[in-house]
N, CA, C and O atoms as a Maestro MAE file, in Angstrom:
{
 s_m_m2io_version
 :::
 2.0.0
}

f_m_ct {
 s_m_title
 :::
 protein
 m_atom[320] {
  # First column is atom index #
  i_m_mmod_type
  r_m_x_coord
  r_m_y_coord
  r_m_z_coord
  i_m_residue_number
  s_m_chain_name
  s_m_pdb_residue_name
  s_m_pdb_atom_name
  i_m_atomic_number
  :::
  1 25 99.303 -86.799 -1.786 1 A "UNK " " N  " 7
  2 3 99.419 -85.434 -2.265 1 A "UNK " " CA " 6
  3 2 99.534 -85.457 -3.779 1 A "UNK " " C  " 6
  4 15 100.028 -86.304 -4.523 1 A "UNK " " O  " 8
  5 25 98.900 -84.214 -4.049 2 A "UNK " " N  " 7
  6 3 99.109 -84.088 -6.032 2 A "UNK " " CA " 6
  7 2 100.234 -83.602 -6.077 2 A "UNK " " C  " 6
  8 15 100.952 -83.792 -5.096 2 A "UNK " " O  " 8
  9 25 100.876 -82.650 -7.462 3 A "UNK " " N  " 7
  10 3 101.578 -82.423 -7.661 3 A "UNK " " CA " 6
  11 2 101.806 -80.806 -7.458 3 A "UNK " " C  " 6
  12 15 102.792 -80.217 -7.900 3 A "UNK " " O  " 8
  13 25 100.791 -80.211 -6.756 4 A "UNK " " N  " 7
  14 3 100.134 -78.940 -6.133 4 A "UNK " " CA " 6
  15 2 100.748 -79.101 -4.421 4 A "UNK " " C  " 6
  16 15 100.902 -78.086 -3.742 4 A "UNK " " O  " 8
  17 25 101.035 -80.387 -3.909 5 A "UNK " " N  " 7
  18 3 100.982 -80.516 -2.502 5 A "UNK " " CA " 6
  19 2 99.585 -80.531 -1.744 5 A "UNK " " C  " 6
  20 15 99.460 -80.592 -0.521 5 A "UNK " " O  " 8
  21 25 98.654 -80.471 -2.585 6 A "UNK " " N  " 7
  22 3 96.918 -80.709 -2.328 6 A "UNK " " CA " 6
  23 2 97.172 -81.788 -1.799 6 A "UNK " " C  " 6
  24 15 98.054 -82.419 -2.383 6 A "UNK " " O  " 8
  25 25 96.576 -82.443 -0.564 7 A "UNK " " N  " 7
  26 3 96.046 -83.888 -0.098 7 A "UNK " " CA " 6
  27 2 94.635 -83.696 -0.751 7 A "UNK " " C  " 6
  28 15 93.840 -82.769 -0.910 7 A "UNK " " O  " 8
  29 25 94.721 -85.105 -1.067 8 A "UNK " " N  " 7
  30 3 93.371 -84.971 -1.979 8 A "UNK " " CA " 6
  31 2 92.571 -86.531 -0.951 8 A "UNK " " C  " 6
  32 15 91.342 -86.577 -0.891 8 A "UNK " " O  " 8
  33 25 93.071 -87.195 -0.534 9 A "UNK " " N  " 7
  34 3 92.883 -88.194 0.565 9 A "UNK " " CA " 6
  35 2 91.975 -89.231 -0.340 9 A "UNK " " C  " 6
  36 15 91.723 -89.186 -1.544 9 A "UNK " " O  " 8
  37 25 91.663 -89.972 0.443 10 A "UNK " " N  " 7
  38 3 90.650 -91.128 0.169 10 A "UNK " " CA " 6
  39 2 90.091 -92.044 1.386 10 A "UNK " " C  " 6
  40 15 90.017 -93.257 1.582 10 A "UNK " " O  " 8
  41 25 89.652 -90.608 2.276 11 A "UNK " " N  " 7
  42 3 88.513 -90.802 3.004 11 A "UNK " " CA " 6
  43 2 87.289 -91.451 2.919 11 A "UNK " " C  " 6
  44 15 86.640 -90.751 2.141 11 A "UNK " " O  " 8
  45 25 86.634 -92.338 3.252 12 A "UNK " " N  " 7
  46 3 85.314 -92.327 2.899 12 A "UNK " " CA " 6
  47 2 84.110 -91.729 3.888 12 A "UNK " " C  " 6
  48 15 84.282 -91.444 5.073 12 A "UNK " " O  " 8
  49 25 82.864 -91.600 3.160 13 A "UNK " " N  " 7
  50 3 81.989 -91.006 4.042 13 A "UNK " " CA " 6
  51 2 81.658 -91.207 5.627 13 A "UNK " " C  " 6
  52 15 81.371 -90.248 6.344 13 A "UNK " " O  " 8
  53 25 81.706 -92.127 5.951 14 A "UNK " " N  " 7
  54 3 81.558 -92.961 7.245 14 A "UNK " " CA " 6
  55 2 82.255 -92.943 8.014 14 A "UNK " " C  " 6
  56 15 81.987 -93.347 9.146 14 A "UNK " " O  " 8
  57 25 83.394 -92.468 7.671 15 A "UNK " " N  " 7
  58 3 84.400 -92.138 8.656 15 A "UNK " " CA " 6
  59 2 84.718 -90.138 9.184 15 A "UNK " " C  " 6
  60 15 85.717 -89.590 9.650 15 A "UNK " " O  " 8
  61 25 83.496 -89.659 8.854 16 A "UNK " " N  " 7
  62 3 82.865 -88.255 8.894 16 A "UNK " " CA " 6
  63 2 82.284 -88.669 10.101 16 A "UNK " " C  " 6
  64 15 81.945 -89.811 10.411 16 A "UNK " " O  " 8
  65 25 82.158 -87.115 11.077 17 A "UNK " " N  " 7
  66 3 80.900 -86.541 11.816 17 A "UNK " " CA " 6
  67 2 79.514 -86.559 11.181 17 A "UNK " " C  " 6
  68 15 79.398 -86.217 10.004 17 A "UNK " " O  " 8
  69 25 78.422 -86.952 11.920 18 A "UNK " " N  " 7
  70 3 77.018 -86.182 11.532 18 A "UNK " " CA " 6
  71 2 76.811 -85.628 12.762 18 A "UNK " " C  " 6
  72 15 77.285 -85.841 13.878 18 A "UNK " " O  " 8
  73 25 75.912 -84.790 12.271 19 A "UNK " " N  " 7
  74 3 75.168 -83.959 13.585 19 A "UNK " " CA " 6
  75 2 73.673 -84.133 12.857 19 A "UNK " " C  " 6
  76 15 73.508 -84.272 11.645 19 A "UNK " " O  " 8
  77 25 72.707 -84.097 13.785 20 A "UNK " " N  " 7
  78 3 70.668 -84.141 13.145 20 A "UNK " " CA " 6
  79 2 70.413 -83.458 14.529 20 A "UNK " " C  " 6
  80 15 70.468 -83.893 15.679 20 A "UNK " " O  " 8
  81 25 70.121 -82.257 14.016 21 A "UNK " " N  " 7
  82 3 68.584 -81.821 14.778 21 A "UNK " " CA " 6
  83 2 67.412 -80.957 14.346 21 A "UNK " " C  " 6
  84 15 67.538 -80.107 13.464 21 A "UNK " " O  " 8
  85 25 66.431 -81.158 14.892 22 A "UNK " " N  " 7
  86 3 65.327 -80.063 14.522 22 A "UNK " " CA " 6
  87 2 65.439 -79.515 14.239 22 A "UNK " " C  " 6
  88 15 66.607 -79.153 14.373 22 A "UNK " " O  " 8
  89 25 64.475 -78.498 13.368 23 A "UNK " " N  " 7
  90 3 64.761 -77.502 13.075 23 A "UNK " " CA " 6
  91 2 63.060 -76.950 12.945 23 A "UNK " " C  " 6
  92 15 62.300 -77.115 11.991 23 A "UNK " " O  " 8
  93 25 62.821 -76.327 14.119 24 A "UNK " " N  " 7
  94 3 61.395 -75.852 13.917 24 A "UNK " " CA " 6
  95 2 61.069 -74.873 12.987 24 A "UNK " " C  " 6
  96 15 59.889 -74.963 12.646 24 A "UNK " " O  " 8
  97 25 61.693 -73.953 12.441 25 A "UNK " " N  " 7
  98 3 61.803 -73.110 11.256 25 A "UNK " " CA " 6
  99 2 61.493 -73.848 9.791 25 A "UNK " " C  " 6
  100 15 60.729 -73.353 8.963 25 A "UNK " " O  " 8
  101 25 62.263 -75.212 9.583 26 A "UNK " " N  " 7
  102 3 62.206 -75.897 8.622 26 A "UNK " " CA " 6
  103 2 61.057 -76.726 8.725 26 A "UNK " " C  " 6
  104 15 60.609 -77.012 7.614 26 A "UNK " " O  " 8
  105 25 60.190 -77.390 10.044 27 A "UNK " " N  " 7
  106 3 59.206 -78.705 10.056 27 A "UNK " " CA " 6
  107 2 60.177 -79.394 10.016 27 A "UNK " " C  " 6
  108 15 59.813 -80.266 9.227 27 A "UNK " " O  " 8
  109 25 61.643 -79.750 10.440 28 A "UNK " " N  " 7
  110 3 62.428 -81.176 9.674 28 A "UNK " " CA " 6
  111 2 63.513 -81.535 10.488 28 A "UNK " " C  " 6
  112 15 63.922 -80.914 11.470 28 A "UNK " " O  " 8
  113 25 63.929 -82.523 10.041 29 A "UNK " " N  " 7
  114 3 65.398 -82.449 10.705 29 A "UNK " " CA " 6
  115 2 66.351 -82.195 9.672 29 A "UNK " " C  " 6
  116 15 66.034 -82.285 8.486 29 A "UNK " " O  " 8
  117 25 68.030 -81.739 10.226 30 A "UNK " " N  " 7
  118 3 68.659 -81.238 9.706 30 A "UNK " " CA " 6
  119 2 70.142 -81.954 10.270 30 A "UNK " " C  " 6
  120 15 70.710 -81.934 11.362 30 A "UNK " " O  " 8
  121 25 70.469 -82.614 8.893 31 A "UNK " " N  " 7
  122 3 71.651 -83.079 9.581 31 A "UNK " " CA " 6
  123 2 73.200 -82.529 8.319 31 A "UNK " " C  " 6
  124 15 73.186 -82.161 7.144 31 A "UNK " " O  " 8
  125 25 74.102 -82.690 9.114 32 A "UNK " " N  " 7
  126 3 75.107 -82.099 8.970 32 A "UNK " " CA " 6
  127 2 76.878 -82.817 8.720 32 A "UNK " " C  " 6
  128 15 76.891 -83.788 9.477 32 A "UNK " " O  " 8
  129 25 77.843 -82.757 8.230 33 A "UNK " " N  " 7
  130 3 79.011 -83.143 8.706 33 A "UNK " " CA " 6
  131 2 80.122 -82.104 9.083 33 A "UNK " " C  " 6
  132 15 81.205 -82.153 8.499 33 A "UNK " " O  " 8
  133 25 79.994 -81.616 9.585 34 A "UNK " " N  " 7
  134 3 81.284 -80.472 10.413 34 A "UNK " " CA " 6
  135 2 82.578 -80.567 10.128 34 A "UNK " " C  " 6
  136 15 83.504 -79.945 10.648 34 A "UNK " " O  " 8
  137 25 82.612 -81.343 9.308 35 A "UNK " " N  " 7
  138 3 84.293 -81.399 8.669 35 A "UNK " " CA " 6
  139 2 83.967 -81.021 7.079 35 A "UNK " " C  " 6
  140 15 84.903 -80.525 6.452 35 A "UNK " " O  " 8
  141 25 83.119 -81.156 6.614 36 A "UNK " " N  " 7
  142 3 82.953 -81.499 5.123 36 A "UNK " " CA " 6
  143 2 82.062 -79.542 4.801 36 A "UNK " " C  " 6
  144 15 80.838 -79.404 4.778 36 A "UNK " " O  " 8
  145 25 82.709 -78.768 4.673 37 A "UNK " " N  " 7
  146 3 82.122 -77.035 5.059 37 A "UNK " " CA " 6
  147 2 80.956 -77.378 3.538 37 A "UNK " " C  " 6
  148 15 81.224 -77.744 2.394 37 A "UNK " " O  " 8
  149 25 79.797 -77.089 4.138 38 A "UNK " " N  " 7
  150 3 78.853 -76.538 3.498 38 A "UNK " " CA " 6
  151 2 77.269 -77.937 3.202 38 A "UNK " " C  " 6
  152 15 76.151 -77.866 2.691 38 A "UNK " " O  " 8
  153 25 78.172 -79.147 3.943 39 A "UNK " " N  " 7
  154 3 77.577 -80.450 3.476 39 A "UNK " " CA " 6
  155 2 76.278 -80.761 4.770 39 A "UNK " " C  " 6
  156 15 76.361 -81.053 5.963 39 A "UNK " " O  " 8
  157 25 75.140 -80.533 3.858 40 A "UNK " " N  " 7
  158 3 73.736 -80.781 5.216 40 A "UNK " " CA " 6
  159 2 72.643 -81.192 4.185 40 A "UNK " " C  " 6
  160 15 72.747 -81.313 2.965 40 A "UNK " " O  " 8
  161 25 71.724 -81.347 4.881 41 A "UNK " " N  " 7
  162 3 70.672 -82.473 4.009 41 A "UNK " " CA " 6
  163 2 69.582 -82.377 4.974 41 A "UNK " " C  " 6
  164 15 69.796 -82.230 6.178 41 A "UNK " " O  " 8
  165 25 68.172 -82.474 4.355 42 A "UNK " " N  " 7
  166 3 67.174 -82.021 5.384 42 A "UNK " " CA " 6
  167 2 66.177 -83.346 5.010 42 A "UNK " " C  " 6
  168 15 66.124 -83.870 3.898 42 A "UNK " " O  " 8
  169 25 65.539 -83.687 5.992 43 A "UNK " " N  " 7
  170 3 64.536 -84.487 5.835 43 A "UNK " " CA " 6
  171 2 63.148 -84.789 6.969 43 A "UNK " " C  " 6
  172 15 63.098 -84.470 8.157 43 A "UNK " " O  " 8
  173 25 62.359 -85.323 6.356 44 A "UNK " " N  " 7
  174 3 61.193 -85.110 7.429 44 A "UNK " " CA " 6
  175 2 61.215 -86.203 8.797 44 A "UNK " " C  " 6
  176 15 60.506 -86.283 9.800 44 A "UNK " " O  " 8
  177 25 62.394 -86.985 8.297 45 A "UNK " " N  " 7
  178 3 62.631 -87.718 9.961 45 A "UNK " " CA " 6
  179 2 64.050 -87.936 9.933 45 A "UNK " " C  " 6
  180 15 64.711 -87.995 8.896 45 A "UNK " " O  " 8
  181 25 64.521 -88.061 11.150 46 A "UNK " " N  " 7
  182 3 66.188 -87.915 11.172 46 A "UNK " " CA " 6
  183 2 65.940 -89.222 10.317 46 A "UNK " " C  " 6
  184 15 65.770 -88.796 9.175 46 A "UNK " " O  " 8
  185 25 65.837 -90.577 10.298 47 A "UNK " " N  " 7
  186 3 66.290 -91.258 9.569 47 A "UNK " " CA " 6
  187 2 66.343 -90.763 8.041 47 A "UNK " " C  " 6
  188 15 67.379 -90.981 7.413 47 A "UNK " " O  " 8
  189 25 65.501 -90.248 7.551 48 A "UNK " " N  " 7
  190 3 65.838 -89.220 5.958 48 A "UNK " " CA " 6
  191 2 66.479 -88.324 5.967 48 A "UNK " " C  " 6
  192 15 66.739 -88.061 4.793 48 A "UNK " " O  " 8
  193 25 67.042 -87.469 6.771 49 A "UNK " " N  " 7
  194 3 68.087 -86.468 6.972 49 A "UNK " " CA " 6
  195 2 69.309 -87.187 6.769 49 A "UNK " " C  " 6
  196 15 70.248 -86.765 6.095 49 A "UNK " " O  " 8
  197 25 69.264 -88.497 7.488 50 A "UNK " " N  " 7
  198 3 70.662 -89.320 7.767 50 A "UNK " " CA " 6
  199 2 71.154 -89.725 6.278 50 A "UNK " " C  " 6
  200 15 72.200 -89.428 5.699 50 A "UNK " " O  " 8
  201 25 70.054 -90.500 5.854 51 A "UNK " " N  " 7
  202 3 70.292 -91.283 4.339 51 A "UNK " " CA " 6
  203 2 70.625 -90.049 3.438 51 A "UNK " " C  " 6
  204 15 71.578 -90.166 2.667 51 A "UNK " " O  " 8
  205 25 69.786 -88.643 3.471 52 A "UNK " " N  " 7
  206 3 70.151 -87.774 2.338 52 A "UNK " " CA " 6
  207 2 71.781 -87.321 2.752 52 A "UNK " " C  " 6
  208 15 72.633 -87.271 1.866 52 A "UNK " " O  " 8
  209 25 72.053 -87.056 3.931 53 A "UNK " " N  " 7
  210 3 73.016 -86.645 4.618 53 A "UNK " " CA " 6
  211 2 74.240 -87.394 3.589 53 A "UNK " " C  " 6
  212 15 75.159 -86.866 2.962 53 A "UNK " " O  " 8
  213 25 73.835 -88.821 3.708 54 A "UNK " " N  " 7
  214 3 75.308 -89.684 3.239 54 A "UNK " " CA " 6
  215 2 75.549 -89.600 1.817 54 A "UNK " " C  " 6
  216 15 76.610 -89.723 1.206 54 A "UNK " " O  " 8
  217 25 74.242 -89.341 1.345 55 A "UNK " " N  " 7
  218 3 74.539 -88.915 -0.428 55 A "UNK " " CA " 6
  219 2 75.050 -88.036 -0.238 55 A "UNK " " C  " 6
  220 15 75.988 -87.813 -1.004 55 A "UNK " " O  " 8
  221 25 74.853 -87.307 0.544 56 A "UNK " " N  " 7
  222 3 75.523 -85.249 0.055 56 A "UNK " " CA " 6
  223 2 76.635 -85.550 0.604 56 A "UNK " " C  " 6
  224 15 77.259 -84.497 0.735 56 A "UNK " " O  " 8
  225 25 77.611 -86.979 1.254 57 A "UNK " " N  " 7
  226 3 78.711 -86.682 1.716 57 A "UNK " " CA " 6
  227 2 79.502 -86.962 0.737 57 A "UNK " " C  " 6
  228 15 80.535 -86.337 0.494 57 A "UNK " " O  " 8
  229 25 79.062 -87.964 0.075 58 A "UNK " " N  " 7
  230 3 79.606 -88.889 -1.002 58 A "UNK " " CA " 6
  231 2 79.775 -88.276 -2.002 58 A "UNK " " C  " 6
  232 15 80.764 -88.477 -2.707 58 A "UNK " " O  " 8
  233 25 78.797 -87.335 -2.313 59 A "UNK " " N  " 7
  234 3 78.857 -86.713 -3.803 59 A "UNK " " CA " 6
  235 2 79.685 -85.243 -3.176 59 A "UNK " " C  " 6
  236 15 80.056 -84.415 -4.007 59 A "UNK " " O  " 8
  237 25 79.900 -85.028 -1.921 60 A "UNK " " N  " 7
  238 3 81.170 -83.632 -1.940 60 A "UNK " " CA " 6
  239 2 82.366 -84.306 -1.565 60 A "UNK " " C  " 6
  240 15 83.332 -83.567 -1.754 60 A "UNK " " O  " 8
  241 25 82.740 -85.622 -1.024 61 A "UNK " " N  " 7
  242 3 84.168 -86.307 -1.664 61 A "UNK " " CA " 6
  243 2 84.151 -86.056 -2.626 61 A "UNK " " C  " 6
  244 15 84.952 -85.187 -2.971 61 A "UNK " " O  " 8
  245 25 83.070 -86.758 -3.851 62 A "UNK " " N  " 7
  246 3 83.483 -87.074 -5.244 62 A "UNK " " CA " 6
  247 2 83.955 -85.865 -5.925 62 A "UNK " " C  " 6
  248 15 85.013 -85.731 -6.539 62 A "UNK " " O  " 8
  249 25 83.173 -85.139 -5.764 63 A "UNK " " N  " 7
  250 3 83.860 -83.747 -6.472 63 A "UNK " " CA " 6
  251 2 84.905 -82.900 -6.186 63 A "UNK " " C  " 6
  252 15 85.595 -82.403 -7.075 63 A "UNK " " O  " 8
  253 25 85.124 -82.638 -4.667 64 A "UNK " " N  " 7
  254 3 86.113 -82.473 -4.312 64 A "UNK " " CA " 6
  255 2 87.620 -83.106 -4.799 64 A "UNK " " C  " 6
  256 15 88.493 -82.303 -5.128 64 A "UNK " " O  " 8
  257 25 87.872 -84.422 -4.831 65 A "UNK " " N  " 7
  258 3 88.529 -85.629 -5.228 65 A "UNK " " CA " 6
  259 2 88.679 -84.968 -7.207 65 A "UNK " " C  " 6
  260 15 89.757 -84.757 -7.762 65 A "UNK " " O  " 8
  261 25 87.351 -84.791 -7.832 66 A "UNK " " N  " 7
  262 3 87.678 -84.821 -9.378 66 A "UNK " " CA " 6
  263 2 88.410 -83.306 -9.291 66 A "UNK " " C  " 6
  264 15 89.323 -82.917 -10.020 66 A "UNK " " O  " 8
  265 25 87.560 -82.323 -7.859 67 A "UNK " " N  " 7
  266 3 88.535 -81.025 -8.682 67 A "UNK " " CA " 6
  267 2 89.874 -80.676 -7.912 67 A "UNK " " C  " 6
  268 15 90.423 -79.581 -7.787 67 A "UNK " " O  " 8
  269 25 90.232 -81.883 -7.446 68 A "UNK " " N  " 7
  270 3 91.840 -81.691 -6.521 68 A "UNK " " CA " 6
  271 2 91.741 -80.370 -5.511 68 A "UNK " " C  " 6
  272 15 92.481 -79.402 -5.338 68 A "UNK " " O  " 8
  273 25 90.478 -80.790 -4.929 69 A "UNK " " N  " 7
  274 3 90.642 -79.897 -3.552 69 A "UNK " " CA " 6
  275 2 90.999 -80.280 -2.654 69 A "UNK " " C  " 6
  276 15 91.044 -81.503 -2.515 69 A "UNK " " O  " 8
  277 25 91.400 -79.459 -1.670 70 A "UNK " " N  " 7
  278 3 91.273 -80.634 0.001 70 A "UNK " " CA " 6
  279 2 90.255 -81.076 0.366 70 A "UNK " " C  " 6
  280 15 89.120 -80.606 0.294 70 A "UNK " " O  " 8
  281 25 90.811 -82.494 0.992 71 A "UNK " " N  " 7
  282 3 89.728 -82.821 1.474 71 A "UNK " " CA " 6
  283 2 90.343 -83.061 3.352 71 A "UNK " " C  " 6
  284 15 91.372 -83.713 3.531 71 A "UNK " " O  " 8
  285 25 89.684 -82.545 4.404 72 A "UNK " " N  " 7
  286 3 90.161 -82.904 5.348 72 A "UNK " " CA " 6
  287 2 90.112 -83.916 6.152 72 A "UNK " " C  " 6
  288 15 89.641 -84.997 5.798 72 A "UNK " " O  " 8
  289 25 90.466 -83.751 7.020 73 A "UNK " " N  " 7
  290 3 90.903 -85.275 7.776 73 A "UNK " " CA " 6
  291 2 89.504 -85.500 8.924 73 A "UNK " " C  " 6
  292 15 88.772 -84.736 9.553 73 A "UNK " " O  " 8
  293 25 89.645 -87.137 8.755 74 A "UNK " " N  " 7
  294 3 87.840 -87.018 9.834 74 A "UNK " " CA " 6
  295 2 88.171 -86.763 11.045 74 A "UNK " " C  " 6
  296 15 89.036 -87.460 11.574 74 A "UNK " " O  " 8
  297 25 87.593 -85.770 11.711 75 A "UNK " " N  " 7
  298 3 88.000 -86.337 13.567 75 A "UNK " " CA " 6
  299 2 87.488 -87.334 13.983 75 A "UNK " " C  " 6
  300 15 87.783 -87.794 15.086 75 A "UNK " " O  " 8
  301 25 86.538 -87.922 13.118 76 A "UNK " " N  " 7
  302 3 85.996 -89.057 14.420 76 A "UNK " " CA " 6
  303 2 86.739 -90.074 14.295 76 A "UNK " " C  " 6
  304 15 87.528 -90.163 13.355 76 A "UNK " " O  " 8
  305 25 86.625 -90.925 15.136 77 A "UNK " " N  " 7
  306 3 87.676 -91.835 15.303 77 A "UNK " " CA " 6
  307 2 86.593 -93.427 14.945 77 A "UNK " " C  " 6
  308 15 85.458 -93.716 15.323 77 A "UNK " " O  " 8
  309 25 87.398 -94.028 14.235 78 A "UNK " " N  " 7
  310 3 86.712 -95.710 13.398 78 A "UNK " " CA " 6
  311 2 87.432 -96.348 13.944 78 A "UNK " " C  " 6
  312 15 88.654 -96.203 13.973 78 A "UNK " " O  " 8
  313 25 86.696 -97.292 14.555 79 A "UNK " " N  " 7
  314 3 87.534 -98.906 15.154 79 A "UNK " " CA " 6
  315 2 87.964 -99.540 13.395 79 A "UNK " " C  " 6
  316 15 87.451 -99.417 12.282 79 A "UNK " " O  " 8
  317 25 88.835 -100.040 13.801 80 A "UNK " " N  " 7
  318 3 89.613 -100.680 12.804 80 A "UNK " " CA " 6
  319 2 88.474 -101.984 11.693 80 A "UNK " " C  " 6
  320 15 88.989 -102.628 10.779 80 A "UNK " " O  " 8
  :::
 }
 m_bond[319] {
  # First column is bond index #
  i_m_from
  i_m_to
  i_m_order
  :::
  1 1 2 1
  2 2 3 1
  3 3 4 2
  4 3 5 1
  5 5 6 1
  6 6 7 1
  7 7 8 2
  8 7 9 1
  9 9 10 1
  10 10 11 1
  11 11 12 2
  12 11 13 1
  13 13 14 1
  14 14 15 1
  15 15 16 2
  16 15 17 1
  17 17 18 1
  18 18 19 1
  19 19 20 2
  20 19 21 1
  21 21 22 1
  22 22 23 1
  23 23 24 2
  24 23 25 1
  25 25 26 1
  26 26 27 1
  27 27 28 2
  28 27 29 1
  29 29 30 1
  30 30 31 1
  31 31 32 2
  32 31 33 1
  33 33 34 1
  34 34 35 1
  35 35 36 2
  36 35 37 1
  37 37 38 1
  38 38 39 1
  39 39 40 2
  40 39 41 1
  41 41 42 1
  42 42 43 1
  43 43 44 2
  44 43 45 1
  45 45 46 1
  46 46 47 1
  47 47 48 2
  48 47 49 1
  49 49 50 1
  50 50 51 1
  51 51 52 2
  52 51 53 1
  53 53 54 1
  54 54 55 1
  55 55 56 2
  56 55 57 1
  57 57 58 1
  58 58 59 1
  59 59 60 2
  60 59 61 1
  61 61 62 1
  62 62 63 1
  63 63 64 2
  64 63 65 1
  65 65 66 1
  66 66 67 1
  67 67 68 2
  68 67 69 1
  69 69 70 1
  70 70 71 1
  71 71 72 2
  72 71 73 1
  73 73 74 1
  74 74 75 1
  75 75 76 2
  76 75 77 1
  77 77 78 1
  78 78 79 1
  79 79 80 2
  80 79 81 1
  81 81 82 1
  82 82 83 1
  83 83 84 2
  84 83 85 1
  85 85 86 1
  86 86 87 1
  87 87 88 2
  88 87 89 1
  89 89 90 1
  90 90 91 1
  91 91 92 2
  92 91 93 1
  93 93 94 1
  94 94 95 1
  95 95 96 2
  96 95 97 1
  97 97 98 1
  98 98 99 1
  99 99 100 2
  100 99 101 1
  101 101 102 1
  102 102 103 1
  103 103 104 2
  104 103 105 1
  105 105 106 1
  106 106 107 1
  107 107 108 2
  108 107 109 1
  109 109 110 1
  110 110 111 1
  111 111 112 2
  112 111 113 1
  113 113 114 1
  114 114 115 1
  115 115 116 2
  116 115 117 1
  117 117 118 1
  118 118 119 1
  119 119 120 2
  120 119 121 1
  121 121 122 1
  122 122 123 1
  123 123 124 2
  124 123 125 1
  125 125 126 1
  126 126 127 1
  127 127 128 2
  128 127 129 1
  129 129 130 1
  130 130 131 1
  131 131 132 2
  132 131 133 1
  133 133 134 1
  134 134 135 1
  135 135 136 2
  136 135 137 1
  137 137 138 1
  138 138 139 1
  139 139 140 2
  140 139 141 1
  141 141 142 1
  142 142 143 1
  143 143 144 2
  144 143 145 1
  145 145 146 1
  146 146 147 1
  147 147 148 2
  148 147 149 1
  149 149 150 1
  150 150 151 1
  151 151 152 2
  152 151 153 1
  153 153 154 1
  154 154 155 1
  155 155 156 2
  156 155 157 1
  157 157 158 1
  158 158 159 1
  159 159 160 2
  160 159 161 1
  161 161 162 1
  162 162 163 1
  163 163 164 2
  164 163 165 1
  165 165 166 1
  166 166 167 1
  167 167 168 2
  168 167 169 1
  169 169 170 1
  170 170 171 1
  171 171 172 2
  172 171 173 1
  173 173 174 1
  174 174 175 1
  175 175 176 2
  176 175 177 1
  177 177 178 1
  178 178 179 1
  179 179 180 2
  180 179 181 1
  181 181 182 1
  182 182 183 1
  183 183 184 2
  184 183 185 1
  185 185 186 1
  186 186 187 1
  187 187 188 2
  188 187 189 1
  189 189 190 1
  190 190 191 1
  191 191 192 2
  192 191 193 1
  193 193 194 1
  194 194 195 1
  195 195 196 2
  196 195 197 1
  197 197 198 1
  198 198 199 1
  199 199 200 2
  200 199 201 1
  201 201 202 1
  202 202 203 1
  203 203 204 2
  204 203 205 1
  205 205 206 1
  206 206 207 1
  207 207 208 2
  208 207 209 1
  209 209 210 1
  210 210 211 1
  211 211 212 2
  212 211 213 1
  213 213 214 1
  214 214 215 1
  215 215 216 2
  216 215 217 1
  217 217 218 1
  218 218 219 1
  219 219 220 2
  220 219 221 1
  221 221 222 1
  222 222 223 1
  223 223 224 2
  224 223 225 1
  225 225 226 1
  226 226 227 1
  227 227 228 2
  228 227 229 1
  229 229 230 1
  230 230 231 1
  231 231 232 2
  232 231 233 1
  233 233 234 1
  234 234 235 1
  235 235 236 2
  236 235 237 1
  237 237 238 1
  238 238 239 1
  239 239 240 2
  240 239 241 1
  241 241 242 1
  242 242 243 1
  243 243 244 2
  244 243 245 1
  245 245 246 1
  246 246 247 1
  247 247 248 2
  248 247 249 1
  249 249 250 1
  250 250 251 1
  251 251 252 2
  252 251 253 1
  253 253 254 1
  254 254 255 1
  255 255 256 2
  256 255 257 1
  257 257 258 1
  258 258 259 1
  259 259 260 2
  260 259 261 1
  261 261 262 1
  262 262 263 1
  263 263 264 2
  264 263 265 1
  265 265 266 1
  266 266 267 1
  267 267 268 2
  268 267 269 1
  269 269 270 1
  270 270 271 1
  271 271 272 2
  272 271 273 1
  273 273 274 1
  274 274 275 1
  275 275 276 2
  276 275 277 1
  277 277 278 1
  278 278 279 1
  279 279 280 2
  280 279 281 1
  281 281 282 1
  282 282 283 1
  283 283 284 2
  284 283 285 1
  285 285 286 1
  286 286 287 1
  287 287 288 2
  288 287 289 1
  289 289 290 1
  290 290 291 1
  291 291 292 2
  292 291 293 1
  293 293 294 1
  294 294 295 1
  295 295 296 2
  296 295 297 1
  297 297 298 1
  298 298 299 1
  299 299 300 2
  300 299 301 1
  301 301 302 1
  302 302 303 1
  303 303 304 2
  304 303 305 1
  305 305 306 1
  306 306 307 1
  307 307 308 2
  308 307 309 1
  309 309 310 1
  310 310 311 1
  311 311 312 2
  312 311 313 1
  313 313 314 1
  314 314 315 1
  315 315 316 2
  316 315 317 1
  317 317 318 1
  318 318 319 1
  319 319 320 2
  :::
 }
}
């Protein structure tokens, strides 16, 4: 916690949800993290949805983290 009572955490990306699916509207796939509000990434095969996906997770920690927002907690669960 800051000095706000903000958890500011030090999560990393990988330990996030994705979600990828179609999106016939777009031609693409569309993938997502459901914890991280607003974080999705589109690409012309889930494997490029996935890879853009993990930049856009990384770079809304990072900023989140520089502007002492919350950041929340992953649900998914990581083997040790």
């Amino acid at each position: 916690m800051d000095t706000e009572g903000t958890f500011t955490g030090s999560y990393r990306a990988d330990e996030y949800s994705i979600e990828i699916f179609y999106s016939e509207e777009d031609e693409g796939y569309i993938a997502i993290s459901p914890e991280l509000a607003g974080c999705s990434a589109f690409g012309r095969t889930q494997e490029e949805a996935l890879k853009e996906l993990k930049t856009a997770m990384e770079l809304w920690l990072d900023v989140a983290r520089r502007d002492g927002r919350e950041i929340p907690k992953p649900r998914r669960k990581v083997a040790p």
